[in-house]
Each structure stands twice: as C-alpha cells, then as structure tokens.
C-alpha positions as MATLAB code, in Angstrom:
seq = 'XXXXXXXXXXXXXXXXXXXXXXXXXXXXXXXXXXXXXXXXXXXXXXXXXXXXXXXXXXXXXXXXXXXXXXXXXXXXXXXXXXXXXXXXXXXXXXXXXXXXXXXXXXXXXXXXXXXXXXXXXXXXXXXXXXXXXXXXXXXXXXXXXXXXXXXXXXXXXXXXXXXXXXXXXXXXXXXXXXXXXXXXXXX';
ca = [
       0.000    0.000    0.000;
       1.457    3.603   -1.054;
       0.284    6.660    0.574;
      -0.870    8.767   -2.220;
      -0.939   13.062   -2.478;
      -2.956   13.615   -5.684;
      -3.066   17.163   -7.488;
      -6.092   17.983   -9.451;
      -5.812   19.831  -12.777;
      -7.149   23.390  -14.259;
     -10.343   22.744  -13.778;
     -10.708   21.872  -10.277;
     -11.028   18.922   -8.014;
     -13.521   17.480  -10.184;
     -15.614   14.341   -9.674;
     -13.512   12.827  -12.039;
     -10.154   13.125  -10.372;
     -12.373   11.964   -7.016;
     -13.316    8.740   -9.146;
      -9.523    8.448  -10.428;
      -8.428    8.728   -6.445;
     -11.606    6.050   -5.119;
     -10.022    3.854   -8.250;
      -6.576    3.460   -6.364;
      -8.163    3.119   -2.611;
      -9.916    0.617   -3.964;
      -6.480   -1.369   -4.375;
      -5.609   -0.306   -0.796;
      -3.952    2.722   -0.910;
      -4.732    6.035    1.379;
      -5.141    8.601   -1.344;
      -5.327   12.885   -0.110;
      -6.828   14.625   -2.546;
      -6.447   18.474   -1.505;
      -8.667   21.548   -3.299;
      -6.225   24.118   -4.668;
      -8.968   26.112   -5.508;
     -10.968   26.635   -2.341;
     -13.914   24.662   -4.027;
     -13.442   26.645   -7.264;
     -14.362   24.549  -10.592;
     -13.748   25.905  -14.293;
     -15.542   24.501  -17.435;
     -12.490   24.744  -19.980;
      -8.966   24.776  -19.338;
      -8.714   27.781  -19.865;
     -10.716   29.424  -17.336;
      -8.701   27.286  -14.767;
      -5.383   28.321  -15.991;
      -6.426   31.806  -15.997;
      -7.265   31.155  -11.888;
      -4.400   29.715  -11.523;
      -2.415   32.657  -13.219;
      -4.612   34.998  -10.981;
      -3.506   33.042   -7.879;
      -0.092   32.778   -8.890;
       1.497   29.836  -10.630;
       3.094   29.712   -6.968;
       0.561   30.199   -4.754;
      -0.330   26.902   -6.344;
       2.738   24.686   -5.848;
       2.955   26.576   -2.116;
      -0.670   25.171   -1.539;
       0.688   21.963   -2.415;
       3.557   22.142   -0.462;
       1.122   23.049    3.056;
      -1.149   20.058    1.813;
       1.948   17.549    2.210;
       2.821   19.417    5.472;
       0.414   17.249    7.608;
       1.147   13.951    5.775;
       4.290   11.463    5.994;
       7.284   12.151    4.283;
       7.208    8.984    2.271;
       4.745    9.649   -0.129;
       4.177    9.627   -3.711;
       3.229   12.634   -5.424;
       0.937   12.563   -8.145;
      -0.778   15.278  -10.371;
      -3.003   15.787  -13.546;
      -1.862   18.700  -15.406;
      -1.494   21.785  -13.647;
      -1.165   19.363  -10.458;
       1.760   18.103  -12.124;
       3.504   21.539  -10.659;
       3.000   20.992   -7.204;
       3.369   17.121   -7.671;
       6.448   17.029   -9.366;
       8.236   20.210   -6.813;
       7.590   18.000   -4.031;
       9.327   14.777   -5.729;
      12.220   17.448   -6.521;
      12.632   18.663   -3.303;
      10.900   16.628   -0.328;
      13.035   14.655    1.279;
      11.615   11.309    1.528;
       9.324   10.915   -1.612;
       8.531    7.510   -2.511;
       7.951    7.896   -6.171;
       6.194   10.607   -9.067;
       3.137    9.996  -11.113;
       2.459   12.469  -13.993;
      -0.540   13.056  -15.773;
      -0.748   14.912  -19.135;
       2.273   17.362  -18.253;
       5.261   17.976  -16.637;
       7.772   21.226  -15.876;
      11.774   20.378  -17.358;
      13.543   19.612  -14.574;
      15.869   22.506  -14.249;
      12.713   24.700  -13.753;
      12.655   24.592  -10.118;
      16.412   24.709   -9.473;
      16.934   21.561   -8.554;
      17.676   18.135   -9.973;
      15.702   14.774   -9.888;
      16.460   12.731   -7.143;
      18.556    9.661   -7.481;
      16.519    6.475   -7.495;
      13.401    8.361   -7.468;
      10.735    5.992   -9.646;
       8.662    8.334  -11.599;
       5.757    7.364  -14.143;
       4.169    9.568  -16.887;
       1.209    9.845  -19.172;
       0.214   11.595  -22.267;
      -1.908   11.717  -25.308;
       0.821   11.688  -28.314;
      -0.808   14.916  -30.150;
      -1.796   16.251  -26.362;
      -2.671   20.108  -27.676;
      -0.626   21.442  -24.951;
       2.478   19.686  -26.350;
       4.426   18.395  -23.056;
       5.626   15.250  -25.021;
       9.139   16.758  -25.064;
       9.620   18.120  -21.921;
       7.797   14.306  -20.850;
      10.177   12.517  -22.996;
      13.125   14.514  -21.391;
      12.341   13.941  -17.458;
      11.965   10.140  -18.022;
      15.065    9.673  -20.065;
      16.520   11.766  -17.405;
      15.063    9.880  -13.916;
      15.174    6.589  -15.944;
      11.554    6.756  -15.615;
       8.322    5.419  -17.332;
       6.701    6.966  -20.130;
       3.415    5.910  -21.894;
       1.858    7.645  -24.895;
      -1.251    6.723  -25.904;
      -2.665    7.812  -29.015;
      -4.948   10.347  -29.703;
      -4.950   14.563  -29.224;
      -7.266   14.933  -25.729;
      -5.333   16.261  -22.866;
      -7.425   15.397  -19.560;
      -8.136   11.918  -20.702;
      -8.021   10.265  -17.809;
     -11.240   12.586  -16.070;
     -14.272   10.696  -16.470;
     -16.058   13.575  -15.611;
     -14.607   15.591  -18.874;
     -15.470   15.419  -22.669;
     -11.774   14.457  -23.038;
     -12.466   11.419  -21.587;
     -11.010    8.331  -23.169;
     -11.978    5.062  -21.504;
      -9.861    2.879  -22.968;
      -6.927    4.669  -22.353;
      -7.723    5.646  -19.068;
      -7.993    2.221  -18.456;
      -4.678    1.761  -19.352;
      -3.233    4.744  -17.105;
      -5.166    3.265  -14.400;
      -3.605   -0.157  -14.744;
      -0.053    1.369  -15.069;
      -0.408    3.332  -11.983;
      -1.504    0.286  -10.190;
       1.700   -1.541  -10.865;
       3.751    1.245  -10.901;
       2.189    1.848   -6.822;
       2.598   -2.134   -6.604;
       6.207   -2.211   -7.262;
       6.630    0.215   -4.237;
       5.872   -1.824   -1.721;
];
C-alpha cells in the first residue's frame, strides 16, 4: 500500500479526479486529494489556468507544499496537469518521496532549481498529439530519472477525467492499470 498526495488539474477537483483517487483506494492505498482552488471549478482549461495565473502559478505549488505538510514524508506525489507543478516540486525537493506519477504534463527539470532525485521511480502519461504539447519536456524527465513513459494515441489532454469530454476510456484504463503496478512495485 502507497500513501498517495494527488493534485487535481485546471479545472478543479472534479468528480472525475475523485473517481480516479476512489479507483486506487480501492487497491488499498490512502489517497489525499487536496482543493487548490478553495472549491473553485472551471468549465475549460482555460478558465482554470487563468485562476491559476490569478492566484499565482506559486501560490499553487505553495498550496501543495502546506497540503503535504500534515502527511508522511514517504509519499508519492501525483498530479493531472497543472497538479503536475505541485506534484512534481515536491518529488524534486521533499526529502523522503517515494515515487512521481504524472498526468498529461510535466515542468523540465531545471525549472525549479533543482535536480531529480537519485533512485526516485517516476511514471508519466500523455496523449501523443496532447494540444498542450508536453511530449518533449515528458520525454526529457523520463530519459533523465530513468523513468516510465506511456503515450497513448490520440490529441485529448485530460483523458483520464471521467467527468470531462476528453475522456477516453480505454486509455484511461490503461493509465489506471499502469499506476496500479507502478504503486505495486513500491511496496
């Protein structure tokens, strides 16, 4: 069992990412799921990003940062999208992280001044003509950590939130399965 800190995306801790985060209790893992926005839910991506730019880009990672405050050191950090920020900061510079999951994004490494820590497993996810074109910067941080990266066809970006039109089951199905063994191989 992995004790889980999961990031929701632009839009907002939707029921989607709850559904993703009842998918991996289900398998027996304790799963924290903190609001970023105060409650605050957008109906494009765009409307969240331009919250999120409002806030502060971070205010964002800091709320993450004061979410993992209360929770054991040895956790993995896991985020969809803008969640990725917080997620992946706190695998970069939290001593004791168990592992990274990363869901339709990720920041280059050298973005937060830091490098990726040694032995650190990290996993990652995206659509191969994802509209926001991470792929690169995705391809980069796994070749880097010697981590996992799956591509799965298609041009949708939150695929993975049931609660979305982006929604792709099949290959949410897939993610789901991944991050099951990746969390697996932890213990």
């Amino acid at each position: 069992m992995a004790d889980v800190l999961l990031f929701h995306h632009a839009h907002g801790l939707t029921d989607g990412v709850r559904a993703f985060a009842d998918d991996l209790r289900a398998a027996g893992h304790q799963v924290t799921v903190p609001d970023l926005y105060d409650g605050r839910r957008f109906d494009t991506v765009e409307e969240g990003v331009a919250h999120a730019d409002a806030l502060g880009f971070g205010t964002v990672i800091e709320r993450g940062v004061a979410a993992a405050q209360e929770l054991p050191a040895d956790l993995v950090y896991a985020g969809f999208s803008l969640g990725a920020m917080p997620a992946q900061w706190l695998a970069q510079s939290r001593a004791g992280a168990r592992g990274a999951l990363l869901y339709h994004s990720a920041v280059p490494i050298g973005e937060f001044g830091v490098g990726w820590p040694d032995r650190l497993p990290v996993q990652l996810h995206i659509m191969v003509d994802d509209p926001f074109d991470d792929l690169a910067v995705m391809e980069e941080l796994a070749s880097t950590a010697g981590g996992e990266l799956y591509t799965y066809d298609g041009d949708a970006h939150l695929f993975t939130d049931r609660s979305l039109a982006d929604f792709d089951a099949a290959a949410a199905e897939l993610v789901l399965g991944r991050t099951l063994a990746f969390l697996a191989r932890l213990d």
